[in-house]
C-alpha positions in Angstrom: 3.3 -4.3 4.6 3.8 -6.1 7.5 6.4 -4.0 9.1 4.2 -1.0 8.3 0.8 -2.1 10.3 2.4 -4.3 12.9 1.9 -1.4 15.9 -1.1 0.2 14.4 -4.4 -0.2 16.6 -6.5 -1.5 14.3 -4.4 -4.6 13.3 -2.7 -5.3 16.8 -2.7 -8.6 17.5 -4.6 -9.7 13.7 -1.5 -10.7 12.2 0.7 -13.6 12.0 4.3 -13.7 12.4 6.0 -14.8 9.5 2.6 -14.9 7.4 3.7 -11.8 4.9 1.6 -12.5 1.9 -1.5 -9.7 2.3 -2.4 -6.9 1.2 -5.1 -4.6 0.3 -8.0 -4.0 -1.8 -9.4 -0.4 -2.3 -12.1 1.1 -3.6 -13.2 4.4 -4.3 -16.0 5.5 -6.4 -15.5 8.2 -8.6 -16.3 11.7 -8.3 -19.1 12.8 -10.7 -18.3 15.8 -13.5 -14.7 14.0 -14.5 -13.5 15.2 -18.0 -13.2 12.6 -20.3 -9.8 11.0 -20.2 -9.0 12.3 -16.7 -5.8 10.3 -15.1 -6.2 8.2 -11.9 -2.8 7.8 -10.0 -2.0 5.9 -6.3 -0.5 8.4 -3.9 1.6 6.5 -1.4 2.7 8.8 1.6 6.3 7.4 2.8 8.1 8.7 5.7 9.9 11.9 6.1 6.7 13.5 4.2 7.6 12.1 1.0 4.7 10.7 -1.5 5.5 8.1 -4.3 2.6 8.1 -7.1 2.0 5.1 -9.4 -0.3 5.7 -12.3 -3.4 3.2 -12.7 -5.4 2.1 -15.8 -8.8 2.0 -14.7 -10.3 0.3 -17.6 -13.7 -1.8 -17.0 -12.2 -4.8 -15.8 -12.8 -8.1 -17.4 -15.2 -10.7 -16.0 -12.4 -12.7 -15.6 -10.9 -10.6 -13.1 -13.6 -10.1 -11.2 -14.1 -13.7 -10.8 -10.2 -14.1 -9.5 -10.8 -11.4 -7.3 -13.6 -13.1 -6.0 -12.0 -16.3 -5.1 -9.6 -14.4 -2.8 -12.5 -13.0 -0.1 -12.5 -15.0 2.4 -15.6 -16.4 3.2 -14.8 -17.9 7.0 -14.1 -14.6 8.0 -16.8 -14.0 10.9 -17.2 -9.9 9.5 -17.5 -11.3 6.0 -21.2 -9.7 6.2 -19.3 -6.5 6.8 -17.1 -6.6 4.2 -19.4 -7.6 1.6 -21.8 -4.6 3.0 -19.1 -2.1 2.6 -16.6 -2.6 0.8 -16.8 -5.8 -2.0 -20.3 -5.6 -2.7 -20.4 -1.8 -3.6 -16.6 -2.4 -5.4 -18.4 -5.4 -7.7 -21.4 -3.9 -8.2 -20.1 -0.4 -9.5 -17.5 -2.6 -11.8 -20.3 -4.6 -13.3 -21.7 -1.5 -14.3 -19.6 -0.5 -15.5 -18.8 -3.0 -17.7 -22.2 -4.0 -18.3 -23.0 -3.3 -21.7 -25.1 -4.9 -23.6 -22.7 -8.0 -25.6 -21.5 -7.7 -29.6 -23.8 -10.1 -31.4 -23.2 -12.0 -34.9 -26.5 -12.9 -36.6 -26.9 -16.0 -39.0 -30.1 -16.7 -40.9 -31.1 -20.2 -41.4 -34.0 -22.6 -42.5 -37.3 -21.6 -43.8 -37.8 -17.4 -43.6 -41.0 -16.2 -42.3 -41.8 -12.2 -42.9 -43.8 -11.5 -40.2 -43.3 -13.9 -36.9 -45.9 -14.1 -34.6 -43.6 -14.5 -31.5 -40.3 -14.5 -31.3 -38.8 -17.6 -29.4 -35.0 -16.8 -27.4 -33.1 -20.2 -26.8 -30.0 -19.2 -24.6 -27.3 -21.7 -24.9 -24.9 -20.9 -22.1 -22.7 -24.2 -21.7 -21.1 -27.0 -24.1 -24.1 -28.6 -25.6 -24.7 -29.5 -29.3 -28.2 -31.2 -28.6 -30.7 -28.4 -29.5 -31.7 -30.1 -32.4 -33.8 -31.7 -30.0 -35.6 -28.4 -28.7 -36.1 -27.8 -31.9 -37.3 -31.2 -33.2 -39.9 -30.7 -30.4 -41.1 -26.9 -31.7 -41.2 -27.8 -35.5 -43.6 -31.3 -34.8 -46.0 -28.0 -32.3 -48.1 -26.5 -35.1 -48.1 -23.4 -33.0 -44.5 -23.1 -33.9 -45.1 -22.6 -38.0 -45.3 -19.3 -37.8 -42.5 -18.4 -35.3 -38.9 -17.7 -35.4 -36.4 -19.1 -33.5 -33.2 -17.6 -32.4 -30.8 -19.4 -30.6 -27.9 -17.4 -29.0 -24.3 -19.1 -28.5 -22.7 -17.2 -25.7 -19.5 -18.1 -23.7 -18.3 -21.5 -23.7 -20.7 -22.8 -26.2 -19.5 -25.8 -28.3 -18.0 -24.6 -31.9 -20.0 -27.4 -33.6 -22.9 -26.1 -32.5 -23.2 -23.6 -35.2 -23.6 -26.9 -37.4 -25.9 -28.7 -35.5 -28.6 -26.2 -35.5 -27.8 -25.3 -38.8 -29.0 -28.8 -39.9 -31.7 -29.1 -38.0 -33.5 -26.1 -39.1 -33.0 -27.3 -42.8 -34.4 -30.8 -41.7 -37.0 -29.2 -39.8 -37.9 -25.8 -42.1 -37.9 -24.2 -39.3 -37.1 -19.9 -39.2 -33.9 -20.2 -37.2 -31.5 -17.4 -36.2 -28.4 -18.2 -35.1 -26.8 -15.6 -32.6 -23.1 -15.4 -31.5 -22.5 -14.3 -29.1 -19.1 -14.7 -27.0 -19.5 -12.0 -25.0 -22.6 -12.9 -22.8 -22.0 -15.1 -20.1 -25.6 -16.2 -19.0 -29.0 -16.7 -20.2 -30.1 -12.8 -19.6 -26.9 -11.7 -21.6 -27.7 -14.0 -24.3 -31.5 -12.5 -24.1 -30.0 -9.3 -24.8 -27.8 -9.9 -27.5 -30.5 -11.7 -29.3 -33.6 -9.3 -28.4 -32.1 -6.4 -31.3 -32.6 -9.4 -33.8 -36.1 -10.5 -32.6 -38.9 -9.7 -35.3 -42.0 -10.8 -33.1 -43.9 -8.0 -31.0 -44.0 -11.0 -28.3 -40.8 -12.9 -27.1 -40.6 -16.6 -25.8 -37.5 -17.3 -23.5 -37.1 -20.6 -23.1 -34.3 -22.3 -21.8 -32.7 -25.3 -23.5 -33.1 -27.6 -20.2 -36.9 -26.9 -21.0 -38.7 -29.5 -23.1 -42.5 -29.8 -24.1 -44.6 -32.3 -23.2 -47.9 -31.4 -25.4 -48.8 -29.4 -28.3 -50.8 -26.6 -28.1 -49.2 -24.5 -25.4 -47.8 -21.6 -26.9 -51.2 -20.6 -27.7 -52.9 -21.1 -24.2 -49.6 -18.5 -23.4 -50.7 -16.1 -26.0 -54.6 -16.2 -25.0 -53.9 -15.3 -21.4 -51.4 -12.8 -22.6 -53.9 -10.8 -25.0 -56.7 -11.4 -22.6 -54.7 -9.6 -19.6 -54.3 -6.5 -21.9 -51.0 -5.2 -20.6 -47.9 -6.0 -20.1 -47.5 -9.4 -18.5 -45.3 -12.0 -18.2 -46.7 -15.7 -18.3 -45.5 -18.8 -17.7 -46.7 -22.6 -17.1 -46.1 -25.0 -14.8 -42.8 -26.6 -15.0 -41.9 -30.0 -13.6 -38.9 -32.0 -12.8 -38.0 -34.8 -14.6 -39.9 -37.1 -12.4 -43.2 -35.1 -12.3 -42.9 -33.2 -9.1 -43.1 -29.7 -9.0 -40.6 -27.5 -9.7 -42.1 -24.1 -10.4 -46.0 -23.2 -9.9 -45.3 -19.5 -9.3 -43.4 -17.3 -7.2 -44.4 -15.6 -4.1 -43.3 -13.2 -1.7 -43.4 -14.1 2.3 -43.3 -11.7 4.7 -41.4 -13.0 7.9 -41.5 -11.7 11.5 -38.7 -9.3 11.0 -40.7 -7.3 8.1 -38.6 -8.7 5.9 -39.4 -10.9 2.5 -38.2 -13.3 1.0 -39.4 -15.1 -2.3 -40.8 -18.7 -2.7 -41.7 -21.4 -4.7 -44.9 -22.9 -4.2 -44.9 -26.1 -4.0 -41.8 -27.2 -5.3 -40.9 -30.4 -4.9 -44.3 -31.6 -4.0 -46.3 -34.2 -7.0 -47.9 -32.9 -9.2 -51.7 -34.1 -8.0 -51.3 -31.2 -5.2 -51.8 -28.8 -8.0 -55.8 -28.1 -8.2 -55.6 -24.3 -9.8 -56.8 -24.8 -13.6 -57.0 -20.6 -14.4 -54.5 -18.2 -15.1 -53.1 -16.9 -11.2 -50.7 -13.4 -10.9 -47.9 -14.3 -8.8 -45.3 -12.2 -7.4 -42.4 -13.2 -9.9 -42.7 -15.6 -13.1 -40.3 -18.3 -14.2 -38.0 -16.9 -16.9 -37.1 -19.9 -18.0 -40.1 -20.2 -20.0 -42.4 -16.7 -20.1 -44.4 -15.3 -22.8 -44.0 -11.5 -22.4 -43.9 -8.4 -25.4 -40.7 -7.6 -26.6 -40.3 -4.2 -25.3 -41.1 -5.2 -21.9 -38.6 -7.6 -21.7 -35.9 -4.7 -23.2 -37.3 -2.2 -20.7 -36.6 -4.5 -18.1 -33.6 -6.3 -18.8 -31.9 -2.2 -19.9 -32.6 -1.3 -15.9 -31.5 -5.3 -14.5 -29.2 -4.6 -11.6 -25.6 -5.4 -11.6 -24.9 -9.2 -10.3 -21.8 -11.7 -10.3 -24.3 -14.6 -11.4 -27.6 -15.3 -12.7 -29.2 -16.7 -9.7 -31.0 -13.6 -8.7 -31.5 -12.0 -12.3 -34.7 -14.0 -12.8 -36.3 -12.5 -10.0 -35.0 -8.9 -10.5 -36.3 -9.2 -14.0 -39.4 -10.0 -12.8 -39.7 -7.2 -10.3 -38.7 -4.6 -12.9 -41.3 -5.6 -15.0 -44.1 -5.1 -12.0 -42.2 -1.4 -11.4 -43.0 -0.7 -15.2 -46.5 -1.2 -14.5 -46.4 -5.2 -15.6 -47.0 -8.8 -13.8 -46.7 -11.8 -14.0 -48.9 -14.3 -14.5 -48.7 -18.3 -14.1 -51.0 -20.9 -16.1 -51.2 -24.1 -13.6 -52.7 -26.4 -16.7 -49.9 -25.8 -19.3 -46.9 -28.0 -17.7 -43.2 -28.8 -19.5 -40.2 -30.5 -18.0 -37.5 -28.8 -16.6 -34.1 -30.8 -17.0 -31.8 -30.1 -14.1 -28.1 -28.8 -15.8 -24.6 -28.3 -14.3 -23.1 -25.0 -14.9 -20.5 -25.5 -17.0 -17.1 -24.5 -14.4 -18.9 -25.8 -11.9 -15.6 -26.8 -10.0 -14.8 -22.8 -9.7 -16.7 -23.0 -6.1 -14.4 -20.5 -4.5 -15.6 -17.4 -6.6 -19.4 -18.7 -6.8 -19.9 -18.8 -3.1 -18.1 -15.4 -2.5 -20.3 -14.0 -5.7 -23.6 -15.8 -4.4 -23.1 -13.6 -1.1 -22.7 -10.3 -3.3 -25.5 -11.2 -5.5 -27.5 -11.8 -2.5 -26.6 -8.2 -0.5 -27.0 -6.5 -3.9 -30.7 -7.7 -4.7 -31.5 -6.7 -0.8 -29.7 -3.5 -1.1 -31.4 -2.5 -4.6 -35.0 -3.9 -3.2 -35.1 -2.9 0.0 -34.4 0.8 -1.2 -36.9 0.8 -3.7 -39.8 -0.6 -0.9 -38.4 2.6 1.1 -38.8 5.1 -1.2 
């Protein structure tokens, strides 16, 4: 490789003497009308016109090979703007895509059956936890809970006892529990998905297991504002850290010198006493850590969620795709519940989930920015 690029124009004085390990990575999108089962080879041209070709496999690749392909961009690189722009953004995004079908699912009744749930609550467990007998301790004591079903999804990495764990609570608790494998998903939205096919209610609760009541009561003040708005909306309270201060009183979009926008948390981080709305306020994007919205909204939106590394900028895209379908999203300032800070669960795999960050980021600008254009 080196002997091979050493004099060319482009790479003159770029590479290191004795430094031989590099290479290239390629991408090329496919040309649209293939048949099915149409071969893919690499045509290498070598000299005296002669061409070497190496068949390829060009399954969907694994997330797992994304993530090591990741952790190979170099991220000091002063065009790493560039080549996220050109090259590994577009490469990433078309592979999630491509690989981005909804995950397999394995569905376990438990507890007390209810025919006809009102709502529909989706607990997402995404890392190595057994304590949701907690979270759902704190729904069966909430009469507003009696009459809803809960499903809690194990995706990737969850703990193998937690099957047990929640099986014993919702016998302890009579509560309407579905329990949801799912190995496949490797976030909260995957998990939504997996688990939305399985929801009975006509309105679906996410609520993330780091999210913990503080009253009784508040699933209905949800509801209220949600049949009083009439369409399709999205609500959720306020959520606070664990010390009270605000961590999310709605979203909203700022418009900076440039034109461009970026999107906001109000207030977070401040006490709580700066809050002084009581009524129900639209914002530009919800918290989908806890949102009331109908179930076909939330399959609507999550069926047309852009392509992304991480789940950092699904929320928000989630939210916008619901707005697009003719939604919004609404925020209650008076409901609050806690928000428990968590530690995803590789957290020492920074390499890959700063490089991803970076792609996640170009990709909601790239998606967002397009749509305000057309």
């Amino acid at each position: 490789m080196t002997e091979a690029f050493q004099h060319d124009g482009l790479f003159a004085g770029r590479m290191i003497p004795g430094q031989d390990q590099h290479g290239f990575t390629a991408f090329a999108a496919e040309p649209s009308g293939l048949p099915p089962g149409a071969e893919f080879h690499l045509e290498l041209e070598l000299a005296d016109d002669r061409f070497a070709f190496l068949p390829l496999s060009c399954l969907p690749p694994a997330p797992e090979a994304l993530r090591r392909m990741l952790s190979l961009v170099n991220l000091d690189s002063p065009s790493i703007d560039t080549l996220i722009a050109r090259h590994v953004g577009p490469m990433l995004r078309t592979a999630r895509a491509r690989s981005g079908a909804a995950p397999s699912a394995g569905v376990h009744p438990m507890g007390r059956p209810v025919k006809a749930p009102r709502v529909s609550v989706i607990l997402p467990v995404t890392d190595g936890r057994e304590d949701v007998d907690l979270n759902i301790a704190r729904l069966a004591i909430d009469p507003d809970f009696a009459e809803t079903e809960l499903l809690v999804v194990a995706a990737a990495g969850t703990h193998e006892r937690l099957g047990g764990a929640v099986r014993q609570a919702a016998a302890f608790y009579r509560m309407a529990v579905t329990f949801v494998a799912a190995p496949d998903a490797t976030d909260a939205f995957e998990a939504m998905a997996a688990a939305l096919p399985h929801a009975r209610g006509e309105r679906v609760l996410t609520l993330s297991s780091s999210v913990l009541p503080t009253e009784k009561g508040w699933l209905s003040a949800l509801e209220r504002v949600s049949r009083k708005s009439g369409g399709p909306v999205m609500v959720s309270p306020t959520l606070l850290y664990e010390d009270h201060s605000i961590r999310f009183a709605g979203i909203m979009a700022v418009e900076g010198s440039d034109g461009a926008k970026t999107f906001e948390r109000r207030f977070a981080g401040y006490p709580r006493d700066w809050l002084k709305e009581q009524d129900a306020a639209t914002v530009d994007a919800a918290a989908p850590e806890c949102a009331l919205l109908p179930k076909d909204a939330l399959v609507r939106a999550l069926a047309t969620m852009g392509s992304y590394m991480g789940a950092d900028h699904k929320g928000l895209d989630l939210c916008l795709r619901l707005r697009a379908l003719g939604g919004a999203c609404v925020w209650l300032p008076r409901v609050t519940l806690v928000a428990l800070d968590e530690q995803p669960r590789d957290a020492h795999a920074d390499r890959w989930r700063r490089a991803g960050a970076m792609v996640d980021r170009w990709s909601f600008e790239d998606i967002w920015s397009a749509r305000a254009a057309a």
